[in-house]
C-alpha positions in Angstrom: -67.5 -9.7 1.2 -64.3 -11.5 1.6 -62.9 -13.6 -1.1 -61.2 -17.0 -0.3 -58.6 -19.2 -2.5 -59.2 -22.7 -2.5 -56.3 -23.0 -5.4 -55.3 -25.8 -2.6 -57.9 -28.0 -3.5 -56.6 -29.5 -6.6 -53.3 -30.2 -5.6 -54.4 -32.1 -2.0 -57.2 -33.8 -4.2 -54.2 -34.7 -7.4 -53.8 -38.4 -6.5 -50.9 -40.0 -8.6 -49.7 -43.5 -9.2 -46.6 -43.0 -8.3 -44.0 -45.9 -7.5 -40.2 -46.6 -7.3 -40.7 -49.7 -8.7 -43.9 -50.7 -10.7 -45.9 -53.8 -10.2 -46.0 -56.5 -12.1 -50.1 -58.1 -13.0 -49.7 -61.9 -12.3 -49.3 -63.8 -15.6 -52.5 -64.4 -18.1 -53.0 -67.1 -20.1 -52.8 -66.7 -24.1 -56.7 -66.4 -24.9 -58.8 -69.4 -26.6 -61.9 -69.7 -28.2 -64.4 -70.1 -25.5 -64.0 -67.0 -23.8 -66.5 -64.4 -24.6 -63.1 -62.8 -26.8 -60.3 -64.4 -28.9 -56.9 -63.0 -28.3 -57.3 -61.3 -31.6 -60.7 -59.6 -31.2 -59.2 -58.7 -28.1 -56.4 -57.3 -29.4 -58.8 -55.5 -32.2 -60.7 -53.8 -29.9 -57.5 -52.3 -27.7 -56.1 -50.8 -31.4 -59.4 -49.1 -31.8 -59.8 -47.8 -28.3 -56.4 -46.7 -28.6 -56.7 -45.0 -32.5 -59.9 -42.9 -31.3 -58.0 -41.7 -27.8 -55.2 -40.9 -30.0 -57.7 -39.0 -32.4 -59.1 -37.4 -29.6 -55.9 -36.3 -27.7 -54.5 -34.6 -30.6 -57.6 -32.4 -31.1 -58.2 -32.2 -27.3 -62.1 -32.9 -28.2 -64.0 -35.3 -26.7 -66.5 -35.3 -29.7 -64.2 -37.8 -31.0 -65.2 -40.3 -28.7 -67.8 -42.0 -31.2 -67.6 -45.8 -31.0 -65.0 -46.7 -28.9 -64.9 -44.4 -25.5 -67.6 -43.7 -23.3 -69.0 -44.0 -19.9 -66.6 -42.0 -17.1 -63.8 -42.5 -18.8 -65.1 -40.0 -21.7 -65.9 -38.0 -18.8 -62.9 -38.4 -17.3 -61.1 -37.6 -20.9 -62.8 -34.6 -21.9 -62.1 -32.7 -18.3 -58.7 -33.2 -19.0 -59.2 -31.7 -22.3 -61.0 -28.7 -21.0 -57.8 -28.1 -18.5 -55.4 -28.8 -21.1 -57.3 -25.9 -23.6 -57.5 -23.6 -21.0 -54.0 -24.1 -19.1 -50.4 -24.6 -20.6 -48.7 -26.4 -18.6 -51.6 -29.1 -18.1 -51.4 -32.1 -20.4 -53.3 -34.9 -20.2 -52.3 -37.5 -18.4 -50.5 -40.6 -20.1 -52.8 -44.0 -21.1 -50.1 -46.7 -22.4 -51.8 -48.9 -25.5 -49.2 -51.5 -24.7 -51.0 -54.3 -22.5 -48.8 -57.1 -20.7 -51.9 -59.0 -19.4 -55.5 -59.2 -20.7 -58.6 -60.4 -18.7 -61.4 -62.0 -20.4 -64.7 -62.7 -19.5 -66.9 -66.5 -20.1 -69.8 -64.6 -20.0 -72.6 -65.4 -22.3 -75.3 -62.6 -21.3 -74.8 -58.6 -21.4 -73.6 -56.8 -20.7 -70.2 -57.8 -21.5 -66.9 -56.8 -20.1 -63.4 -57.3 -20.0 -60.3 -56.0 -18.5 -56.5 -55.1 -19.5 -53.3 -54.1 -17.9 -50.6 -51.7 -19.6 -47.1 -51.6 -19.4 -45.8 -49.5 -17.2 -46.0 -46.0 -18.7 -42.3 -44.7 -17.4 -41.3 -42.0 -15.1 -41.7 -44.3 -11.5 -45.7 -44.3 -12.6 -47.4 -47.7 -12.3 -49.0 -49.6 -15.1 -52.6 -49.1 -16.1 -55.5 -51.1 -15.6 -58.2 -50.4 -18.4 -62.4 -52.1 -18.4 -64.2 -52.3 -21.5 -67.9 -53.3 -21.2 -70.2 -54.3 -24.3 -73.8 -53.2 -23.6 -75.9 -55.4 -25.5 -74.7 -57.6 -28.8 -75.6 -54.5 -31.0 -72.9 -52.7 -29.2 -69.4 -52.5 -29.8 -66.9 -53.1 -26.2 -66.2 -49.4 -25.1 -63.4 -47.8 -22.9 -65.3 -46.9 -19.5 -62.7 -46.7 -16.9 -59.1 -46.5 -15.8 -56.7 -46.4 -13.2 -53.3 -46.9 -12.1 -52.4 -50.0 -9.6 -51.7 -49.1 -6.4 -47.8 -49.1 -5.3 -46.9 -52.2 -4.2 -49.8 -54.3 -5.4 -49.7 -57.0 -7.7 -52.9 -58.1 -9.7 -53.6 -62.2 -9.4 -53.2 -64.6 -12.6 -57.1 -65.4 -13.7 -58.3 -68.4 -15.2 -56.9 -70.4 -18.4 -58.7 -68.9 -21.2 -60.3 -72.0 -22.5 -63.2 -71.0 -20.8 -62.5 -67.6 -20.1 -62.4 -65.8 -16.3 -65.7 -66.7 -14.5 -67.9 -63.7 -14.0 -69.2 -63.8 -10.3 -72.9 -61.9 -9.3 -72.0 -59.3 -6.3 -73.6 -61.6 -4.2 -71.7 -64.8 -4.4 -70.3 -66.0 -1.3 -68.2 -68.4 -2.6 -65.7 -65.6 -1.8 -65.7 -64.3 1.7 -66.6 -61.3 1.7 -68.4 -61.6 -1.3 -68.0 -58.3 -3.5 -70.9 -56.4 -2.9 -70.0 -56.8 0.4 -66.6 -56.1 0.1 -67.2 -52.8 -2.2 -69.8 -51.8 0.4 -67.3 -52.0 3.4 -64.8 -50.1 1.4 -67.0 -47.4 0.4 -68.4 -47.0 4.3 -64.7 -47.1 5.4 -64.1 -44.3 2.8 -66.8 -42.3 3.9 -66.0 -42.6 7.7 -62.1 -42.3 7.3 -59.5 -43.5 8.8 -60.1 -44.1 12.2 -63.4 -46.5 10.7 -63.4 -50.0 12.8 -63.3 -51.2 8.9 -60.1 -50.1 8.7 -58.9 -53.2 10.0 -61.0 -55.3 7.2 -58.6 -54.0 4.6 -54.8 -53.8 3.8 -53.8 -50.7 3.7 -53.8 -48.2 -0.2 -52.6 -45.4 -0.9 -55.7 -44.2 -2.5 -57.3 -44.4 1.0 -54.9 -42.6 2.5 -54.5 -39.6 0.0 -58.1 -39.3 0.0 -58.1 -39.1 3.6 -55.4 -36.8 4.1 -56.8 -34.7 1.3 -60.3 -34.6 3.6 -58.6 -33.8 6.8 -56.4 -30.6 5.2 -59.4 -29.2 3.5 -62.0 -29.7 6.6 -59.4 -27.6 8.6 -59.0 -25.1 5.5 -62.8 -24.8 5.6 -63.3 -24.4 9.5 -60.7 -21.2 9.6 -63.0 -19.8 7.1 -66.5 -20.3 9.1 -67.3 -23.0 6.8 -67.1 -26.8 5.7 -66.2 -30.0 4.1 -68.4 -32.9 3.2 -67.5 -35.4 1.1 -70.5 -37.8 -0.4 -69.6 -40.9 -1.8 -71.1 -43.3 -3.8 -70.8 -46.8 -5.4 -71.9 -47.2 -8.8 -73.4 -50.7 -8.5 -75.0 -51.3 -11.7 -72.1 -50.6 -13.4 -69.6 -52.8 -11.0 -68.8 -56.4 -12.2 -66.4 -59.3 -10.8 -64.6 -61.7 -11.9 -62.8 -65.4 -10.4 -59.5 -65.3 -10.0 -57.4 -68.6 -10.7 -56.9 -69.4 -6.9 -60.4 -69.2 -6.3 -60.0 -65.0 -5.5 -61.9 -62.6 -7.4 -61.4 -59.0 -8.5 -64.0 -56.2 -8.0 -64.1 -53.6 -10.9 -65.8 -50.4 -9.2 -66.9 -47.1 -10.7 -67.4 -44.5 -7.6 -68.9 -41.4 -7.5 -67.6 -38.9 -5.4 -68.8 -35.1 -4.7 -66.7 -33.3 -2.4 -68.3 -30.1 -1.2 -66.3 -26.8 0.2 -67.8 -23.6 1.6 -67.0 -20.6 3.2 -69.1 -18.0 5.5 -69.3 -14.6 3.9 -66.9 -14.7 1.5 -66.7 -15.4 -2.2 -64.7 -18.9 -3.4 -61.8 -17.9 -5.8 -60.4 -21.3 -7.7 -57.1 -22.2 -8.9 -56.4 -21.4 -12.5 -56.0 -25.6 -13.0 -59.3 -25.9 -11.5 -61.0 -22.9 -12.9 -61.9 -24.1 -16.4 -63.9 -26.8 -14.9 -66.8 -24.6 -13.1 -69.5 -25.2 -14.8 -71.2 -21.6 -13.5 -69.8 -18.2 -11.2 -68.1 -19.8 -7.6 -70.2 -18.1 -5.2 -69.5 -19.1 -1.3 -69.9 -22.8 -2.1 -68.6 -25.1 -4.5 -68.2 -29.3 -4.9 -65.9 -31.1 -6.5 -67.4 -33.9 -8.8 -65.1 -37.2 -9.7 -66.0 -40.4 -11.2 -63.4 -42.8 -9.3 -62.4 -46.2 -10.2 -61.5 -48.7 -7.9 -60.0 -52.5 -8.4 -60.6 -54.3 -4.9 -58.7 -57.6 -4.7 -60.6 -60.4 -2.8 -58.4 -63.6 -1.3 -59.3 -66.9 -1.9 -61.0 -68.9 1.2 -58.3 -70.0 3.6 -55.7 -67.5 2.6 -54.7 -65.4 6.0 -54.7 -61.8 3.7 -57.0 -59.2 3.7 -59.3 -57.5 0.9 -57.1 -54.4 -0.6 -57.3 -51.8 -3.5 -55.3 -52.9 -6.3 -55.5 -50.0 -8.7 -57.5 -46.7 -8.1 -57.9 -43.1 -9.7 -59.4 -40.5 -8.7 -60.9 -38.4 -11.1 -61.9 -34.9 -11.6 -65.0 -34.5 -14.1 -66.6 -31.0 -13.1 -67.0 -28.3 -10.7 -70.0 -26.6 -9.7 -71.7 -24.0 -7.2 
């Protein structure tokens, strides 16, 4: 039995949000009233989010996620802490609490969210885009997701917050495409790669392209060792929502699900020590790669010559297993 070292796999699959110079959000109104948050509640909730992380981070236990973090981005959170336990030179990776721009919802049903953009966190990475999402009314708003904005992109100004952005159903076609249709095309584009006739529906992200590149060197890694690379990918619909932009645009917040599965013939998988702490059982000659992605698709307003694009995305290791 031969043994084979896919220590490769975590750094082609590491995406960073790297940038020379990081984008700016478009500006956001100061918040009012009528929005489903003041600017202070607001504000509360981002101190608390940012109080338990901090809690959290210092013990490197995810435990101490109790009120405030949850969803993916727990998940997200505690595999980092795993790594960083179990490797020393592994920290986990910077969230800024400092936002320039905060995006909140009109909505007067549940659930609830609403969206926030740090500073840039230094050293050439790009700023942060955070959702919150309150369940029901019994339920406090909770950290779900994160990711950096892509290089070069630059998040639209929302609505005045007199009445708060307008939350959109996936459906609505007062946006062409509409964003169920637009997450659906991107996630069929990102399932048949590059050389998908969709292609051409989007601008071009960097996300995209890492993934793809990622795909191609790990297929060929996998052929020269008898075996194979899938990668199965999956919108998390229920937990998408979309808001109007002030032009008449709208932003698509998208949890993805992403399993990417390597194998070898005759032979026994050997991970890298990075990765190693994340296998949930003994590698045998197959193992997949679980993340929980999040993806920020821009959509134009009607009559603008632009296409769709992916303004911030992360993708996120969670687990490992055979």
């Amino acid at each position: 039995m031969r043994r084979a070292d896919v220590a490769t796999a975590a750094a082609v699959l590491l995406l960073a949000g790297c940038a020379s110079a990081p984008p700016v959000p478009g500006v956001t109104p100061s918040l009012e009233v009528e929005a489903a948050l003041t600017e202070s509640q607001a504000a509360a909730v981002i101190e608390a989010t940012f109080a338990e992380l901090g809690a959290a981070d210092a013990a490197r236990n995810s435990e101490l996620f109790t009120s405030r973090v949850a969803g993916n981005a727990a998940l997200v959170r505690g595999a980092e802490y795993t790594v960083a336990r179990n490797v020393a030179d592994a920290p986990v990776s910077e969230l800024p609490g400092q936002m320039q721009g905060v995006y909140v919802s009109q909505s007067a049903t549940w659930p609830r969210m609403f969206a926030a953009v740090s500073e840039p966190p230094g050293d050439g990475l790009t700023p942060v885009v955070y959702m919150w999402v309150q369940e029901s009314v019994e339920q406090p708003y909770r950290l779900v997701a994160w990711a950096h904005m892509i290089p070069g992109a630059v998040l639209p100004a929302m609505p005045g917050q007199i009445n708060g952005a307008l939350p959109l159903v996936l459906g609505d076609d007062g946006v062409d495409p509409s964003p169920r249709t637009a997450l659906e095309d991107y996630v069929e584009y990102l399932r048949q790669g590059a050389d998908s006739e969709l292609a051409s529906a989007f601008a071009p992200d960097s996300y995209s392209e890492q993934l793809f590149g990622a795909r191609d060197a790990l297929a060929t890694a996998a052929q020269g060792a008898g075996g194979a690379y899938v990668d199965t990918i999956q919108p998390d619909v229920a937990s998408t929502f979309a808001l109007a932009t002030s032009n008449g645009g709208a932003l698509v917040f998208a949890p993805i699900e992403i399993a990417s599965s390597f194998s070898v013939s005759d032979a026994t998988l050997t991970l890298s020590a990075r990765d190693a702490p994340l296998l949930e059982a003994t590698a045998t000659d197959k193992v997949t790669y679980n993340y929980r992605d999040f993806v920020v698709l821009w959509i134009p307003p009607p009559g603008q010559e632009q296409l769709p694009r992916a303004v911030a995305a992360e993708h996120q290791l969670v687990s490992i297993t055979p």
